[in-house]
C-alpha positions in Angstrom: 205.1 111.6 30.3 208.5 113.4 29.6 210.6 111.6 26.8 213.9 112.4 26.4 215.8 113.8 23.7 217.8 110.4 22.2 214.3 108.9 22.7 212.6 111.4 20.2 215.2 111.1 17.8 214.7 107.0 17.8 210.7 107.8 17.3 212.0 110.3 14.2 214.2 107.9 12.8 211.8 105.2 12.5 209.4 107.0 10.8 211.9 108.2 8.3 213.0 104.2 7.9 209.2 104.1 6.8 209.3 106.6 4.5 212.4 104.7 2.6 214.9 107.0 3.2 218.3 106.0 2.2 221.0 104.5 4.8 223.5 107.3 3.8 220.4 109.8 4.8 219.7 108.3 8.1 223.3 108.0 8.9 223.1 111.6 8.2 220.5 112.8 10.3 221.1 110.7 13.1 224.7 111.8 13.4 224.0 115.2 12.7 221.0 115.4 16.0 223.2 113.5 18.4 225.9 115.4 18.2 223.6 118.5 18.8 222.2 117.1 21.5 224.9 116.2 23.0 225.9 119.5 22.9 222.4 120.4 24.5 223.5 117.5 27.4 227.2 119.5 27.9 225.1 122.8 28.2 222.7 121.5 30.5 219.4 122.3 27.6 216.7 120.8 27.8 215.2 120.5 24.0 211.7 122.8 25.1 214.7 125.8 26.0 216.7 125.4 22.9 216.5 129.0 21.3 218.0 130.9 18.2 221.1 131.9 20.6 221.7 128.2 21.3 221.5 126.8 17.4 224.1 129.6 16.5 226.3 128.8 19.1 226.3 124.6 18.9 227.1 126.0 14.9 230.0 128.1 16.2 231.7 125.5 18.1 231.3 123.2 15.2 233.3 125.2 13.1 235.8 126.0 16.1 236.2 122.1 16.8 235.9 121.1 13.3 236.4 124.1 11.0 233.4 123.2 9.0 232.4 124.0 5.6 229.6 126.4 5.0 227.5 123.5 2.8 228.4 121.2 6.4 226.7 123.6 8.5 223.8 124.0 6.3 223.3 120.0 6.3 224.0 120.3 9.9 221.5 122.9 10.3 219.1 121.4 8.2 218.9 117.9 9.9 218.4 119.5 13.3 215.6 121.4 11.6 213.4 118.9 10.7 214.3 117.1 13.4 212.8 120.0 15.5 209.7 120.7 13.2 208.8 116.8 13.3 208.9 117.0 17.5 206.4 120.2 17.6 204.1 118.8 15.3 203.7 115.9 17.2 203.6 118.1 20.0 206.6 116.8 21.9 207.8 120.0 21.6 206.5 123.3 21.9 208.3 125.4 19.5 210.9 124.9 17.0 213.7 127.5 17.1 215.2 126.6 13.8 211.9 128.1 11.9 213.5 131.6 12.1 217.1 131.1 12.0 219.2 131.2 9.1 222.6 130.8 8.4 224.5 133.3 6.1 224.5 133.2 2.3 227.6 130.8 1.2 229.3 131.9 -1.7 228.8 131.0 -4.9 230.8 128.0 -5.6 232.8 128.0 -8.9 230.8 125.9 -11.3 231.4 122.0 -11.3 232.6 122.2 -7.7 229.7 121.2 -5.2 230.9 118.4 -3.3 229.3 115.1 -3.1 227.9 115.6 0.6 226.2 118.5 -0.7 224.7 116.4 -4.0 223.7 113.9 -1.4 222.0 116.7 0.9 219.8 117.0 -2.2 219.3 113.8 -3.5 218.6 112.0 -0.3 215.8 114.5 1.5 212.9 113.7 3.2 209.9 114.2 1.2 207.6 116.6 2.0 204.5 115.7 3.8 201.3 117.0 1.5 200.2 114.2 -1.1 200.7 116.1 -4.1 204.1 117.5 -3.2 205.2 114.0 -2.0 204.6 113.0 -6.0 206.0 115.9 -7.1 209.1 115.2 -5.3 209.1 111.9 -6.6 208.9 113.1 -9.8 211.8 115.8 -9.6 214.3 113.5 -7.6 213.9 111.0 -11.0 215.2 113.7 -12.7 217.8 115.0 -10.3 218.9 111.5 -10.7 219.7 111.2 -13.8 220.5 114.9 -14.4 224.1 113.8 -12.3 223.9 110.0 -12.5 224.2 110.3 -16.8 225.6 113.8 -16.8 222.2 115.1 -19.1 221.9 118.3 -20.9 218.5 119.9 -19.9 217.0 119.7 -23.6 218.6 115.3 -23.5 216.4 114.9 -20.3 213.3 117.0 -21.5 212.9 115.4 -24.0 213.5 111.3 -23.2 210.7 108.8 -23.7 210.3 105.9 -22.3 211.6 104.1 -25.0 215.0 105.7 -24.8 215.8 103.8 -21.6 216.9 100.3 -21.4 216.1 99.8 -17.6 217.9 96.0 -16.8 220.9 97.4 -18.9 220.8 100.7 -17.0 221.4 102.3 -20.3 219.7 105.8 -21.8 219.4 107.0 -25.5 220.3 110.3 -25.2 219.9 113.1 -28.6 222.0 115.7 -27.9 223.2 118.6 -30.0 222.7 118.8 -33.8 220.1 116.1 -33.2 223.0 113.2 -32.2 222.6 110.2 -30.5 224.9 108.8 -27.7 224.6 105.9 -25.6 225.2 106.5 -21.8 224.6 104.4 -18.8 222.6 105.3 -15.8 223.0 104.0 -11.7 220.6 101.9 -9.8 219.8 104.8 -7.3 218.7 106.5 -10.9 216.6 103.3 -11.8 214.7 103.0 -8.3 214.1 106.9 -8.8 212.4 106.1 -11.7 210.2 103.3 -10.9 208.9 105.0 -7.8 207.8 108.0 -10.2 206.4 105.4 -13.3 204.3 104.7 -10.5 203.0 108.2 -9.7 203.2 108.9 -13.5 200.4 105.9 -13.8 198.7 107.5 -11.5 198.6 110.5 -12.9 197.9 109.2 -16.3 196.9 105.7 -16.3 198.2 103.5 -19.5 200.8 105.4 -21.6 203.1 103.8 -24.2 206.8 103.8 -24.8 206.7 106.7 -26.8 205.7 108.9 -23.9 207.8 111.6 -22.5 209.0 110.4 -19.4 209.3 113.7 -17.5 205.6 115.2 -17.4 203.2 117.3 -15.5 200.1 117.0 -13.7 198.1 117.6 -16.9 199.9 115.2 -19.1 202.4 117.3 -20.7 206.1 117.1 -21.6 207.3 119.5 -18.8 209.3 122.8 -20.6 213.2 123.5 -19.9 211.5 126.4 -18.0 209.5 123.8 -15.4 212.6 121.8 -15.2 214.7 124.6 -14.1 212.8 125.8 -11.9 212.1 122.2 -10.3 215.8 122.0 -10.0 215.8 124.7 -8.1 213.2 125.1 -5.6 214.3 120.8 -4.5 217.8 122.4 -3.6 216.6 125.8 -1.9 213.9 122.8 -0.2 216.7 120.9 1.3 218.7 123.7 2.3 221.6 123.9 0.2 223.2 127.8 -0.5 223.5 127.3 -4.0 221.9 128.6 -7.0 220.8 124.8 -8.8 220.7 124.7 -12.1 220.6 121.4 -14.6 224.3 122.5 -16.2 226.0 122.5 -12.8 224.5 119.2 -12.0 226.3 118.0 -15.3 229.3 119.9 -14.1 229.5 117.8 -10.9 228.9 114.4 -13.0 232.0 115.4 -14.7 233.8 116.7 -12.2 233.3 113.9 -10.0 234.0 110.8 -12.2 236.9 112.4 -13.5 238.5 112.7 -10.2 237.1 109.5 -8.5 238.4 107.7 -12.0 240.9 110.1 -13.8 239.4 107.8 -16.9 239.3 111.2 -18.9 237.9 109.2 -22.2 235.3 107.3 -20.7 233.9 110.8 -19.3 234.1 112.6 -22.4 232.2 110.1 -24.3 229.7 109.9 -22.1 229.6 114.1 -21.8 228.9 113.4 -25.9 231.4 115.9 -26.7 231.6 117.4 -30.2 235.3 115.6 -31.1 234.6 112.8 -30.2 233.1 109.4 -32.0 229.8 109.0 -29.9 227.3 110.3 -32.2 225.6 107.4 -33.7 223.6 105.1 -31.7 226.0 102.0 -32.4 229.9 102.7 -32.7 233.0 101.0 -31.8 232.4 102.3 -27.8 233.1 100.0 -25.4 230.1 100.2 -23.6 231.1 97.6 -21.3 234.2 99.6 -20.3 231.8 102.3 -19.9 229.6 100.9 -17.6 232.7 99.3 -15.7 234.3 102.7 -15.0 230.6 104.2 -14.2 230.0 101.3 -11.6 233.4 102.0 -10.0 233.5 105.7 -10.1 230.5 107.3 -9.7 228.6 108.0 -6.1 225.0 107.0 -6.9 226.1 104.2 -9.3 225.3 101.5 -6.9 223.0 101.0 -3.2 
């Protein structure tokens, strides 16, 4: 039996509700396929004759009709993707054109600038479907969370233990440079990152104290700023993002983002742990409940 192309993306989207994907990524992907296919309905396509010519084409009169940004087309291009993929494995197609087509390099954005679409494209992708990649992933978006929800140097993150995070207070222990402490508050998207991957972790490892590194590999070990980067890295280039990841830029974008969604310039410094500034002991005369306030209201990924 033939099943039409709003019909396929209703079987796609349920299975991705099963996979807990986020409302923000559904929204996403649904959006993104319907209006593709209702450009395939305008052209008179059928999704079986949908080739290479016809992707770049629905991608030129996106950016005609809606002057897209090049990270836009990429998430468009990406959604109708695996969209795609998902219908030939199940056989429902018989091909998937987008396996060969590629849009053009973006350029390099200047650091600090990626918008928050594009940190979502990341954040929010499908995992991938082999077991042990699946757990990787959960492992990696954990720390893609809290790389940009608590703006993290690579060598604060690398080298938390479980005992530096204060989960119902949503608050990390970070040392930072010259060995400093700082306090700094994390979101719950952050938090349910990291109890998916505690449960991974325990199955990698079993029973581990709060003295354990909290980012680790399949062996048991604290993962090196080397792993980390190149974690970083191959999750962006995965979910189809143009841009050349790396841990700093991620702590760029905190910054940059809840500066201008709260132009509370203090509040982001201290939690940045910036040199001139009194946040180098544990206990100070912070405000951490100010903190938390502006984090709650300002950043992206603070709340569900």
């Amino acid at each position: 039996m033939k099943i039409g192309a709003m019909q396929l993306l209703s079987m796609w989207m349920k299975q991705l509700e099963l996979q807990n994907q986020s409302a923000h990524t559904l929204d996403a992907y649904f959006r993104d396929v319907t209006a593709f296919i209702d450009f395939c309905y305008s052209q008179d396509l059928e999704l079986n004759q949908v080739e290479a010519a016809d992707l770049r084409q629905y991608l030129a009169f996106k950016v005609e009709q809606q002057q897209l940004s090049a990270s836009s087309l990429q998430r468009h291009l990406s959604s109708i993707r695996q969209f795609m993929k998902w219908a030939e494995q199940g056989k429902y197609l018989s091909m998937s054109p987008g396996d060969d087509f590629k849009l053009k390099r973006q350029s390099r954005p200047l650091p600090g600038l990626i918008d928050i679409e594009t940190i979502h494209q990341i954040l929010d992708q499908a995992p991938p479907d082999a077991v042990i990649e699946q757990q990787l992933w959960v492992r990696d978006k954990a720390m893609l969370e809290f790389f940009y929800s608590s703006g993290l140097r690579l060598a604060e993150l690398q080298g938390l233990n479980f005992n530096d995070i204060h989960l119902n207070r949503l608050l990390l222990r970070v040392t930072g440079k010259g060995n400093k402490t700082r306090v700094v508050p994390f979101g719950q998207k952050a938090k349910d990152a990291l109890l998916e991957w505690i449960k991974v972790y325990q199955l990698w490892l079993g029973e581990f104290s709060a003295e354990n590194a909290v980012f680790i590999s399949q062996k048991g070990m604290r993962l090196t700023a080397r792993q980390i980067e190149n974690r970083v890295k191959s999750q962006a280039l995965r979910a189809g993002v143009g841009v050349d990841l790396h841990p700093h830029l991620l702590r760029h974008c905190f910054a940059s983002h809840m500066l201008s969604n709260s132009g509370d310039l203090r509040a982001v410094q201290e939690m940045l742990g910036h040199q001139n500034l009194t946040t180098t002991q544990i206990y100070t005369h912070i405000d951490f409940e100010h903190l938390a306030q502006v984090y709650d209201r300002a950043h992206p990924r603070a709340t569900k």
